[in-house]
Structure formats: structure tokens, C-alpha cells
FIGU-307098 format. One record per residue: residue in one letter; x, y, z of N, C-alpha, C in turn; residue number from 0. Coordinates in pm, 1 decimal, decimal comma. Atoms other than C-alpha are relative to their C-alpha. Example, Ala and Ser with C-alpha at 12.3 -4.5 7.8 and 13.67 -1.06 7.14 Angstrom:
2
resn_n_x_n_y_n_z_ca_x_ca_y_ca_z_c_x_c_y_c_z_resi
A_89,0_-119,0_0,0_1230,0_-450,0_780,0_90,0_120,0_0,0_0
S_-82,0_-119,0_-6,0_1367,0_-106,0_714,0_-77,0_109,0_73,0_1
***
This chain:
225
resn_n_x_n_y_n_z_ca_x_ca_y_ca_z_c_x_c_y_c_z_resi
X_83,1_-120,9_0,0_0,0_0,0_0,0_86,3_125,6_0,0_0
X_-88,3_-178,9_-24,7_262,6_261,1_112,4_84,3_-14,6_-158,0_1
X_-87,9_51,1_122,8_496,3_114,3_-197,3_-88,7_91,7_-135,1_2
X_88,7_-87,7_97,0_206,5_213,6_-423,4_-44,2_133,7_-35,3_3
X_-0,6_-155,7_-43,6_110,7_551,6_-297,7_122,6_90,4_-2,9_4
X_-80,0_-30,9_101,2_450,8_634,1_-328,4_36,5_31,6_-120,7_5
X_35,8_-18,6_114,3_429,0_553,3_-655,0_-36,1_66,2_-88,9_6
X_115,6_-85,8_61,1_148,7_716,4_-750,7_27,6_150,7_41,7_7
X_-57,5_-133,3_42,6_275,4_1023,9_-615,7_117,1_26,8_-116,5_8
X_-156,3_-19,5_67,6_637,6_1012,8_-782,2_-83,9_14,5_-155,0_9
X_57,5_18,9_117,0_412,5_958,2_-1073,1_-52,5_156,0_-103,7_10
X_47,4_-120,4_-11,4_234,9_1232,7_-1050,9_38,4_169,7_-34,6_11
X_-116,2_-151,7_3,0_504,4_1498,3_-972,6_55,2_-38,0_-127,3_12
X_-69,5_-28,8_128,4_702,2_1363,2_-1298,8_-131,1_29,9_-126,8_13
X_76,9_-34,4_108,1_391,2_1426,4_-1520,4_-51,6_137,7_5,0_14
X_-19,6_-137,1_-5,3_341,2_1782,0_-1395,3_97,5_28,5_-27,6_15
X_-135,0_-73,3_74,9_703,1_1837,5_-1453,1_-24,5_-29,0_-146,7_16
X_21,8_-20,4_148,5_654,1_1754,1_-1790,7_-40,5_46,3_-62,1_17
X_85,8_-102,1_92,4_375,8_1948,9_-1893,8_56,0_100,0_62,7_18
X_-27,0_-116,4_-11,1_529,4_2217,4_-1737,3_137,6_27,6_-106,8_19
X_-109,3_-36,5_86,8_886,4_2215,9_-1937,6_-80,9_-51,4_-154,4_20
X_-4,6_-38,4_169,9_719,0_2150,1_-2238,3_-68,3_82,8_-81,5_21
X_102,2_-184,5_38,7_498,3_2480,7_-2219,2_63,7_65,1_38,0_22
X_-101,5_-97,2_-82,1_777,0_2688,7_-2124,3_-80,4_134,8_-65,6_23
X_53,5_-115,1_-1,8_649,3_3062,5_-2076,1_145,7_83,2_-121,7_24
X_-71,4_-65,3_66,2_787,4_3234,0_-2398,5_-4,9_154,1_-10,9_25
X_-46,6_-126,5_10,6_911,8_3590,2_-2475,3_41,8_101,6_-123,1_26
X_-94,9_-42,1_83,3_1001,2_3824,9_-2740,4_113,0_92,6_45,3_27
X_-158,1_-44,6_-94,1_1390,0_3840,6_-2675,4_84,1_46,0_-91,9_28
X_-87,3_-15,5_76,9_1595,4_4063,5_-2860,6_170,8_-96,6_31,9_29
X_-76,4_91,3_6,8_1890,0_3844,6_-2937,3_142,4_67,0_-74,3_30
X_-145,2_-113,1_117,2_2127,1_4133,3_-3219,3_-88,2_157,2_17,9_31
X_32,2_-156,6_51,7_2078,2_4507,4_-3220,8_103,2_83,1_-12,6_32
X_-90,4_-132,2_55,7_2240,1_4802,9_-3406,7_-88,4_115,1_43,2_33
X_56,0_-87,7_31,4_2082,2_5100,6_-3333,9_43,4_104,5_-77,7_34
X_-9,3_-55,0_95,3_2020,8_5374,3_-3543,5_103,1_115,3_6,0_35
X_-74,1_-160,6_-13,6_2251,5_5694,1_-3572,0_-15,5_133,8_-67,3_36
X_53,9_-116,9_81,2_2021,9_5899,4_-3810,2_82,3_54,4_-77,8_37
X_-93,4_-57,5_59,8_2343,5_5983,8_-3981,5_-13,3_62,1_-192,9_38
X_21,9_19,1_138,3_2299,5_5862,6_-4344,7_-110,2_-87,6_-60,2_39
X_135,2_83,9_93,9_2048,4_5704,0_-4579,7_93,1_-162,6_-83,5_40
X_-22,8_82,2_55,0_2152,8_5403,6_-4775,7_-120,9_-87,3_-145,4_41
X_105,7_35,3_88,5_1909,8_5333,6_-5100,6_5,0_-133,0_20,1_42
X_53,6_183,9_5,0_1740,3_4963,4_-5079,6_-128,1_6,3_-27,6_43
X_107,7_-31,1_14,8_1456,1_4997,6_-5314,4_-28,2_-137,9_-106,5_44
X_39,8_9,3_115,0_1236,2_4785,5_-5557,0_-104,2_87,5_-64,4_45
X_74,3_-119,9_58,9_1126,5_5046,3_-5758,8_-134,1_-67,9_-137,0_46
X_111,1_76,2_58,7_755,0_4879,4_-5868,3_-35,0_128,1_-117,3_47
X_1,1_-64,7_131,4_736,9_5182,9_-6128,7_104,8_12,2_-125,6_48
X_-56,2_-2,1_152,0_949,5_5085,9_-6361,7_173,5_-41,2_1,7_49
X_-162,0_48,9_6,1_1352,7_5074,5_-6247,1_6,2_-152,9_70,1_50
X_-51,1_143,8_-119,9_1316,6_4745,8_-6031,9_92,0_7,5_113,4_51
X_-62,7_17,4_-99,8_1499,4_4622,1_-5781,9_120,7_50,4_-62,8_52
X_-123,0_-18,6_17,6_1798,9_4847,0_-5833,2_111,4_6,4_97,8_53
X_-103,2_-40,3_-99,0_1940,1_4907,1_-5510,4_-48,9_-109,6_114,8_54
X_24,4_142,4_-138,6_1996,5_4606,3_-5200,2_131,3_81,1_57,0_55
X_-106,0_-8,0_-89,1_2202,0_4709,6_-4895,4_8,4_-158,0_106,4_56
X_-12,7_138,0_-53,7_2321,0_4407,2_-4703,3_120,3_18,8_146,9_57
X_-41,1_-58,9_-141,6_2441,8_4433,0_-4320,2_29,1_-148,3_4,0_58
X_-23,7_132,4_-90,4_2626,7_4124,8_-4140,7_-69,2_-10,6_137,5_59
X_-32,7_23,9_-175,7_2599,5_3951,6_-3801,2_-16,6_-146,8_-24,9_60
X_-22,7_155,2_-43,3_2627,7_3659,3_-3591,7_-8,0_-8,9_97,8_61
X_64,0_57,1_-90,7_2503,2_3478,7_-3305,4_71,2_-64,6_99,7_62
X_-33,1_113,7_-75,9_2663,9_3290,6_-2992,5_-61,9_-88,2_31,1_63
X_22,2_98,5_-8,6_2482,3_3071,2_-2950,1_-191,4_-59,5_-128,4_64
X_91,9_81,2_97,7_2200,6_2841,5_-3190,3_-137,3_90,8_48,1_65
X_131,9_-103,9_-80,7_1889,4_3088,7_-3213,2_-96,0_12,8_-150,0_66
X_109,8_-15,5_155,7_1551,2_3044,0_-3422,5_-40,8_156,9_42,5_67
X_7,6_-124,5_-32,0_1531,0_3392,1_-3508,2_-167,3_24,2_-17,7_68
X_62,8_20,4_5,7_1166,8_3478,0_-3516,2_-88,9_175,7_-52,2_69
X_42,1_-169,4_32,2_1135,2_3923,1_-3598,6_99,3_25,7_-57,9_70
X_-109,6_-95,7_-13,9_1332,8_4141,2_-3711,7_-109,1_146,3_-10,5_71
X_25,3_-168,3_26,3_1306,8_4534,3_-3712,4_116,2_44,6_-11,5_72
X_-110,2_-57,8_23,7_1477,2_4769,9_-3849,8_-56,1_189,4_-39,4_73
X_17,0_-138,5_7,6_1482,5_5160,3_-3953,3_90,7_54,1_-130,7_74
X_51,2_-121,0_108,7_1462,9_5384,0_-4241,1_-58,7_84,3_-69,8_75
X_50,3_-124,7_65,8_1378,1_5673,5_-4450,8_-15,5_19,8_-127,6_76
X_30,8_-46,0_150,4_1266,4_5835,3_-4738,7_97,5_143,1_-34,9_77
X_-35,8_-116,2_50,8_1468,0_6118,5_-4953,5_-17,2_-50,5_-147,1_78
X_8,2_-51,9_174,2_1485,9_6246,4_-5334,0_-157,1_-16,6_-25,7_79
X_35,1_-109,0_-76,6_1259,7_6417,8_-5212,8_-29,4_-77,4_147,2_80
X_3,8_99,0_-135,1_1251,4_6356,6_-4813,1_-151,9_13,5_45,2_81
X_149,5_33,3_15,5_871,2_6290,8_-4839,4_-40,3_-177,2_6,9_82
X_44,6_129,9_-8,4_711,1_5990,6_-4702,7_-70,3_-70,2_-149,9_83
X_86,9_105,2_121,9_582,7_5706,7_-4990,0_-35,2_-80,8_56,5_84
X_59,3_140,0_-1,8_374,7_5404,1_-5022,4_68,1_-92,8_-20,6_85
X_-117,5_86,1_43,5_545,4_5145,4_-4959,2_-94,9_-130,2_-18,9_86
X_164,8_85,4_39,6_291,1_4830,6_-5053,0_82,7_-184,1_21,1_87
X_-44,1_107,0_-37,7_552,1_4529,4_-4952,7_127,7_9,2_39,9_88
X_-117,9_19,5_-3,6_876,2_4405,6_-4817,6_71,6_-86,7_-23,9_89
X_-59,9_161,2_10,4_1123,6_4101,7_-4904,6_137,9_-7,5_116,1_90
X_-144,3_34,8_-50,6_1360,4_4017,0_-4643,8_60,7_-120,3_19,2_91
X_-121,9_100,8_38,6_1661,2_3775,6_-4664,1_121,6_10,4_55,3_92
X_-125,6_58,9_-126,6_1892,2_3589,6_-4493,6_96,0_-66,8_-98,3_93
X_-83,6_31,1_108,8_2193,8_3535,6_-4710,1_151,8_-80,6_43,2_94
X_-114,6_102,2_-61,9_2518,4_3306,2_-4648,9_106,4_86,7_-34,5_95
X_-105,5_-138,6_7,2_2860,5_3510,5_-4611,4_110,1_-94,0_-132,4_96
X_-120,3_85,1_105,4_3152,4_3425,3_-4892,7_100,9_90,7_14,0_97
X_-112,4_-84,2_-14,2_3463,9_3564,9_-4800,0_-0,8_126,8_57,6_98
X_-10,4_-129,6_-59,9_3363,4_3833,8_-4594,7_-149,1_120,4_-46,4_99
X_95,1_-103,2_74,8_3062,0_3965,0_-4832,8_-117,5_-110,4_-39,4_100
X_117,0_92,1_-8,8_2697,5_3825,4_-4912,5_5,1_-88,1_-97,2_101
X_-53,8_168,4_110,2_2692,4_3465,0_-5068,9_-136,1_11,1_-55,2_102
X_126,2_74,5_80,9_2377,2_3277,0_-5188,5_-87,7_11,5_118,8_103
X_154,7_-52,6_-61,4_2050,5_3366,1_-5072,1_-73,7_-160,6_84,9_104
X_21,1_131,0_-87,4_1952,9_3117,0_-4804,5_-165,8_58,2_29,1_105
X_98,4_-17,7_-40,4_1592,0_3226,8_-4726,3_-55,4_119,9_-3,3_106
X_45,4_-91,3_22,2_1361,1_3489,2_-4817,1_-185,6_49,9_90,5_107
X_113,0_1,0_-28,6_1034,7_3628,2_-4685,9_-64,8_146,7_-76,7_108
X_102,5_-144,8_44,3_769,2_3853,5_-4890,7_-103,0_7,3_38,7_109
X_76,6_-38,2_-98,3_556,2_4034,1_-4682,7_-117,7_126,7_-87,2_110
X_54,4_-118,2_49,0_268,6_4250,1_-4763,2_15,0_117,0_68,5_111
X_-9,9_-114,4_-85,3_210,3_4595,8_-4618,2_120,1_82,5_-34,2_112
X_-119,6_-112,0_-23,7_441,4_4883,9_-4501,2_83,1_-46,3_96,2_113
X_-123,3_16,0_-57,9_611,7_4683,8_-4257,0_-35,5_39,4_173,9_114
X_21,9_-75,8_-61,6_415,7_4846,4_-4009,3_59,8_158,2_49,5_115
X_-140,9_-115,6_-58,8_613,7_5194,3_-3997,6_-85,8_75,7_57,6_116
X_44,1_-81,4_-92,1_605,1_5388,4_-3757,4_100,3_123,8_11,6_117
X_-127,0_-144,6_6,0_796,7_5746,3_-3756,7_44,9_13,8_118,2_118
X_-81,3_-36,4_-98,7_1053,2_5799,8_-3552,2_45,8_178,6_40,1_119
X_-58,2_-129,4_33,3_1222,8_6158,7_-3653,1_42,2_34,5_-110,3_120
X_-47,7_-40,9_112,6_1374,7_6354,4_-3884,4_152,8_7,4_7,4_121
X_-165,3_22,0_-63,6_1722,9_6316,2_-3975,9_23,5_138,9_-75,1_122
X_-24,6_-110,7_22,4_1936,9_6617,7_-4021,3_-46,5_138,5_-115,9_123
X_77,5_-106,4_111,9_1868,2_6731,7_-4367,0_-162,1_-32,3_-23,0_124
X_148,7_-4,6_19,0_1468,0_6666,9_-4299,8_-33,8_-88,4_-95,6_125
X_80,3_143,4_11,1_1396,0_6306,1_-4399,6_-31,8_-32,2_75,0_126
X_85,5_73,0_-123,1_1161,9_6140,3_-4231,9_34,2_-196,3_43,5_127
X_-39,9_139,9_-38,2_1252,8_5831,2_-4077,2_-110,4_-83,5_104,4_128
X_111,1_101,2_-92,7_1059,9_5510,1_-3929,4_72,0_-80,1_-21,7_129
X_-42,3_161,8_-13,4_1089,3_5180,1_-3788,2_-122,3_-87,6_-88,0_130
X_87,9_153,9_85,2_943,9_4843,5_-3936,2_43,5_-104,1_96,5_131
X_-18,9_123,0_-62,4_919,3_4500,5_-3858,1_-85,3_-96,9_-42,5_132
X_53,2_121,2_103,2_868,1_4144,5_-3989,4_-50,0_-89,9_48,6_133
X_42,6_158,2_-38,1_735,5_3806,9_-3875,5_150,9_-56,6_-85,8_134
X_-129,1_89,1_99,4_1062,7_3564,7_-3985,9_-7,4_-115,8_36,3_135
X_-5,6_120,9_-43,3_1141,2_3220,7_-3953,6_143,6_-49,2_-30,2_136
X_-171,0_42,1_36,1_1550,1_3170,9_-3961,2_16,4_-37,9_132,6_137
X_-65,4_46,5_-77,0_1756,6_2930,2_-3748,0_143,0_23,7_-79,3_138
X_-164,5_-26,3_21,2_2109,6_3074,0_-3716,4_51,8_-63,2_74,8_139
X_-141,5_111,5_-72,3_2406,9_2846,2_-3618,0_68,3_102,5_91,7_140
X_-101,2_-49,5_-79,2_2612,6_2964,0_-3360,5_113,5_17,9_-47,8_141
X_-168,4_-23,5_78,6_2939,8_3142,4_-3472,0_0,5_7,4_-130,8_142
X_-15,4_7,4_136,9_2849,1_3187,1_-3811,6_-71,1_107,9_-50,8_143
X_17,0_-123,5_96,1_2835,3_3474,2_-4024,4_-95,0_-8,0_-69,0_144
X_95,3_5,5_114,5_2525,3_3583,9_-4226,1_-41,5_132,4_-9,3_145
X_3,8_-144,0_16,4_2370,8_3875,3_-4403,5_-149,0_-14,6_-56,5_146
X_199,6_-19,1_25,8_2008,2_4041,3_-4423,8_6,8_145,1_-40,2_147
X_20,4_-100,9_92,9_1890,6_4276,0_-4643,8_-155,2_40,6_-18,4_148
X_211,3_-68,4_-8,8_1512,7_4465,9_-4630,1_25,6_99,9_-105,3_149
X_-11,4_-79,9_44,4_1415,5_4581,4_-4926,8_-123,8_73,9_-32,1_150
X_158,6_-35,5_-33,0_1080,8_4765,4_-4989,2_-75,0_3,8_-154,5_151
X_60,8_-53,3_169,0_837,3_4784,6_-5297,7_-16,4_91,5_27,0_152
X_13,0_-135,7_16,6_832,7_5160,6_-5386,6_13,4_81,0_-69,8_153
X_6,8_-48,2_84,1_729,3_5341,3_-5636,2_101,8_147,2_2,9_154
X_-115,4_-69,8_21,4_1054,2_5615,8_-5736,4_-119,5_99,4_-61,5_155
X_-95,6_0,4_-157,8_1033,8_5874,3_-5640,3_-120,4_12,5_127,3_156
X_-173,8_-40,5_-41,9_1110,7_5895,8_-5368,3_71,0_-126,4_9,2_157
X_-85,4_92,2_3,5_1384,3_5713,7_-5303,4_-8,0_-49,2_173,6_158
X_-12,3_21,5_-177,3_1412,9_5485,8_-4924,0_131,7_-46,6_-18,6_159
X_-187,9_64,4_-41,8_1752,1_5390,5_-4753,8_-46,7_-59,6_133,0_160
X_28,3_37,6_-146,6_1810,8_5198,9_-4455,7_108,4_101,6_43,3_161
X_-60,1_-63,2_-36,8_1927,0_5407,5_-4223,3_123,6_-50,6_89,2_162
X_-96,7_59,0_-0,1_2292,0_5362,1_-4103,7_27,7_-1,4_192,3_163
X_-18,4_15,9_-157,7_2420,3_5261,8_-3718,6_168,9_9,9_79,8_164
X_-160,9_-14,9_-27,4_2755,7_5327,8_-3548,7_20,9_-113,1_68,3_165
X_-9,2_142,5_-72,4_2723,7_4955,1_-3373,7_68,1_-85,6_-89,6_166
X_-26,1_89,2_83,5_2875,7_4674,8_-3526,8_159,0_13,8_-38,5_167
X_-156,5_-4,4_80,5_3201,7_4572,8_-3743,7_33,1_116,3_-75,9_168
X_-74,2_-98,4_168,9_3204,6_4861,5_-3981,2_-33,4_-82,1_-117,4_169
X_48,3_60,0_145,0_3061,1_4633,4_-4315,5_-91,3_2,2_22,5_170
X_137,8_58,2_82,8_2794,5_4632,5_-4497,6_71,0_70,2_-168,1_171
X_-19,4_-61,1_141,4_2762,5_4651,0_-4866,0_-126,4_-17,6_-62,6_172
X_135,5_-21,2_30,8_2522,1_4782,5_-5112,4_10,9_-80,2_-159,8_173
X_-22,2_65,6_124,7_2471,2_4625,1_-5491,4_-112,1_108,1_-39,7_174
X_111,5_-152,5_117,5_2320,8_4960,8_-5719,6_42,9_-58,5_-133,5_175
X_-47,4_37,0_153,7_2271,4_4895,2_-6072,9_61,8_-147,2_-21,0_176
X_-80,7_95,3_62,9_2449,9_4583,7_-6123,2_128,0_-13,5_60,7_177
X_-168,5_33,6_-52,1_2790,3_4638,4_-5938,1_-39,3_78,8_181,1_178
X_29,1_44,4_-149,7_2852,8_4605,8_-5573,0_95,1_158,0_87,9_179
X_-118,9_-96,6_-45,2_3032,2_4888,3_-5340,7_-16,5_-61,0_147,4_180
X_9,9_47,6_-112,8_3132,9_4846,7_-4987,7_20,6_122,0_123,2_181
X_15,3_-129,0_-57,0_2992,5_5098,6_-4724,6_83,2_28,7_127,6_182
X_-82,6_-43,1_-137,2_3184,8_5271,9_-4417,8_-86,0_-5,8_84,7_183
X_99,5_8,9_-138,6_2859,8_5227,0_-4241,5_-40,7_-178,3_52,7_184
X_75,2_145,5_-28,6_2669,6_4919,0_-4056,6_-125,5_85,4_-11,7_185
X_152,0_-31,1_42,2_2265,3_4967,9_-4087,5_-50,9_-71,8_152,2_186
X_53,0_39,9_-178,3_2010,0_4979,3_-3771,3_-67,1_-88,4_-65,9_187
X_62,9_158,4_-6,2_1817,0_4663,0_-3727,4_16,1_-97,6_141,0_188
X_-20,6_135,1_-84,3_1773,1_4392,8_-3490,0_-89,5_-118,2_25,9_189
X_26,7_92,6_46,4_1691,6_4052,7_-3447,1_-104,4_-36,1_127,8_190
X_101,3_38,0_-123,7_1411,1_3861,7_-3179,4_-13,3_-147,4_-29,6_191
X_60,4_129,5_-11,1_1337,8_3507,3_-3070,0_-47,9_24,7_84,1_192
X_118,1_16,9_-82,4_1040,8_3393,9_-2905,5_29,4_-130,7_67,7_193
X_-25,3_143,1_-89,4_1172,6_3059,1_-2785,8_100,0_-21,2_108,0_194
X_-104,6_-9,3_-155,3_1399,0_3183,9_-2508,6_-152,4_31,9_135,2_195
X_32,8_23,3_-130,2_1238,7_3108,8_-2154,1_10,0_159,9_54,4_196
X_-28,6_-71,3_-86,2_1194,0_3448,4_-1976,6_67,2_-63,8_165,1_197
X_-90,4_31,3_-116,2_1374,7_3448,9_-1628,8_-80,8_-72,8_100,7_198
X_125,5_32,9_-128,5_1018,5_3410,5_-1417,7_-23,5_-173,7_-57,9_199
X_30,4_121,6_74,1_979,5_3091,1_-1646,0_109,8_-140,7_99,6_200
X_-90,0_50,8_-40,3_1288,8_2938,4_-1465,5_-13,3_-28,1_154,3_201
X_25,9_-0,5_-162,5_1228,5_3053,1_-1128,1_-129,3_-101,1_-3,9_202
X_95,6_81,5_20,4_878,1_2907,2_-1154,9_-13,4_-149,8_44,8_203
X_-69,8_162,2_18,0_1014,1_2552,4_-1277,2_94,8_-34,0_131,7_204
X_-98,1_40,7_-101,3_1293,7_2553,4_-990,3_-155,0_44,7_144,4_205
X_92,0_32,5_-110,1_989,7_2637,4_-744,6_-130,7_-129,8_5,4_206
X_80,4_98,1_30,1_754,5_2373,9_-867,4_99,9_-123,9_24,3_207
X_-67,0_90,7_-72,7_1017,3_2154,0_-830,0_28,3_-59,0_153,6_208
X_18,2_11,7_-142,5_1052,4_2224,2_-491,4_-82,6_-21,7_80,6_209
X_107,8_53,6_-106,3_718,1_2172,7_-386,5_-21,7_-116,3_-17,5_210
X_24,3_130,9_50,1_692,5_1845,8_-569,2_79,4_-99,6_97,8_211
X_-106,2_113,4_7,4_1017,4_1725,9_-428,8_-10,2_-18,0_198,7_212
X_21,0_13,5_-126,3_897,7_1817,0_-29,4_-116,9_-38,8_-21,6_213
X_124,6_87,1_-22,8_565,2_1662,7_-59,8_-1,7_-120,0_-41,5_214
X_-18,1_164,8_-30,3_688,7_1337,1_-176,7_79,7_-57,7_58,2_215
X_-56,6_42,8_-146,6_916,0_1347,3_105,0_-53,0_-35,8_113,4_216
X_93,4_-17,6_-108,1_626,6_1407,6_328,2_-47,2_-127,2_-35,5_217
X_129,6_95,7_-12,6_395,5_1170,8_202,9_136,9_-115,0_51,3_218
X_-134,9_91,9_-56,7_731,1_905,8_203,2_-31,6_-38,1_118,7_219
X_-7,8_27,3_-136,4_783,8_968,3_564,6_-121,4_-68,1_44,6_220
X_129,4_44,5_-93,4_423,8_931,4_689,1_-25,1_-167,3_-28,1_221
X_26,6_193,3_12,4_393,4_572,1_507,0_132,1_-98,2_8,2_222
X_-135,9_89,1_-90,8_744,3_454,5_657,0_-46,1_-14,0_125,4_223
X_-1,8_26,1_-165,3_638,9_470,4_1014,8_-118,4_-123,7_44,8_224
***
């Protein structure tokens, strides 16, 4: 009888632990950020009236440790003329590094909308600047280099740029027209997963543990004597 009841607790407590770690309380956790420095513009347009996709800027980074990325946001503006446009979609892409600069296009996402923007300020010479932000679905390796690029549908003019960030290595590069240059800036942006555990998520689990692990001590004792 006591053998059983035992049992049936121990039983018990490991099947609450289970449903509890395998609903872990998730978060959106920034994981990379550049912020912005309002400095400069950087063109990254597909121009849906007529020039196309002429201009892609492309920013690095990299991760310590294995992280499904799950947002990004990022920030830019409009000039030639610094007048807000319609922007009516976005494509962003996660690209593999080759020697230091963007490889082969590992994953893309086209999004409708504006991205949600939202205005931030004006940068010096009176462009208007806003943030955005995506839904994504990239798993980055730990320790490994990759490059993302947001570019917007937008009818010319005006012209958008991402706007540039004093964070980071110093690279990025842009591809205008057909040939590639390599900028003195990095670009704002940053990255989010939702599958990191907030902190209360932890505590939680280490207190549930603890009540589990003194009440089948208790019961224990009482059916030893």
C-alpha cells in the first residue's frame, strides 16, 4: 500500500514536470541590435514603377549561440525628395557570407504591407525616418556569419535607404545597378526570438520543483512509520 502511494505520487510529480517544461512561458527576446545613428540614408529599393529592384544594402551579423530567429526590425527613410511614400511590400533575406561579403541567398520572406512603420524623426537634412518590422522564420548556427537585407516595394520617387548605425564591425555593402560597393557604415536593425524562456519561467520551474520534491518526502515519511 505505502509502496504504491509512493508511486502514484512520484508519478504524478514527474507528469506535472513535464507538462510544465514543455509549455515553457515564452518571450520576445531581442537576441542582435544596431541602433540607429540617423546619420545617413543608404538606397534599398524595388522600384515597382518601372527601375526594379535596383538598389539592395546588405548588413552582417552573428550569433553565440544556436537561435531560431523569429522578428526582425529595423529603420529607415525616405529622400529624393525627403517625403514619405507608399510602400505596398517588403522582401527580407537571410543570405550566407563568402569571403567576408553576401553569398547565396539562403531564405527569403515577402511580406505585404508597409512593414508596419512607424515614424521615428527627422534626420538632419529633414527626412523622415521610421521603424518596421517582420514576422521571420531563420535558425542561425552559432558562430556563423550571415547577411540580411530589407528591401521595400516603392514606387521612385522617392527614393528609401536603410538608415545607417555606429554599432557593429564597420561592413555592410550595397549592390546599385548591377555592381557592388562596400559601405563605411553598418545599418540599424535587430533581431528577436520567441523561444527563449523568460527568467520568471525558470524561477517558476525551480519552485515547482521544490514543492513536488517536499511533498513526496512528506507523504514518504508518513507511510514509513
Amino acid at each position: 500500500m505505502a509502496n504504491r502511494s509512493g508511486q502514484s505520487l512520484l508519478l504524478t510529480a514527474l507528469v506535472a514536470l513535464l507538462v510544465f517544461t514543455a509549455a515553457p512561458k515564452c518571450v520576445g527576446t531581442v537576441v542582435y541590435s544596431q541602433a540607429p545613428d540617423y546619420e545617413n540614408l543608404w538606397a534599398s529599393q524595388n522600384d515597382i514603377g518601372g527601375y526594379g529592384s535596383y538598389a539592395t544594402v546588405y548588413d552582417n551579423f552573428s550569433l553565440s549561440s544556436f537561435t531560431e530567429i523569429s522578428a526582425v526590425e529595423w529603420v529607415g527613410g525616405y529622400f529624393n525628395p525627403p517625403s514619405a511614400g507608399t510602400i505596398t511590400g517588403w522582401t527580407v533575406t537571410f543570405w550566407s557570407d563568402s569571403a567576408g561579403q553576401p553569398g547565396s541567398q539562403l531564405t527569403s520572406f515577402v511580406l505585404a504591407g508597409n512593414g508596419g512603420e512607424i515614424f521615428l524623426q527627422k534626420h538632419d537634412l529633414g527626412d523622415p525616418i521610421y521603424s518596421y518590422h517582420a514576422p521571420v522564420s531563420f535558425d542561425a548556427a552559432a558562430a556563423v556569419m550571415y547577411w540580411l537585407s530589407v528591401v521595400p516595394d516603392l514606387a521612385f520617387s522617392p527614393q528609401w535607404g536603410w538608415t545607417t548605425s555606429s554599432q557593429g564591425d564597420g561592413l555592410s555593402y550595397q549592390d546599385f545597378n548591377g555592381s557592388r560597393f562596400q559601405d563605411p557604415n553598418d545599418q540599424a536593425f535587430s533581431l528577436s526570438a520567441t523561444n527563449v524562456p523568460d527568467a520568471g519561467t525558470f524561477q517558476l520551474l525551480g519552485t515547482g520543483v521544490l514543492i513536488i520534491a517536499t511533498a513526496l518526502r512528506s507523504k514518504l515519511r508518513r507511510y514509513a512509520r
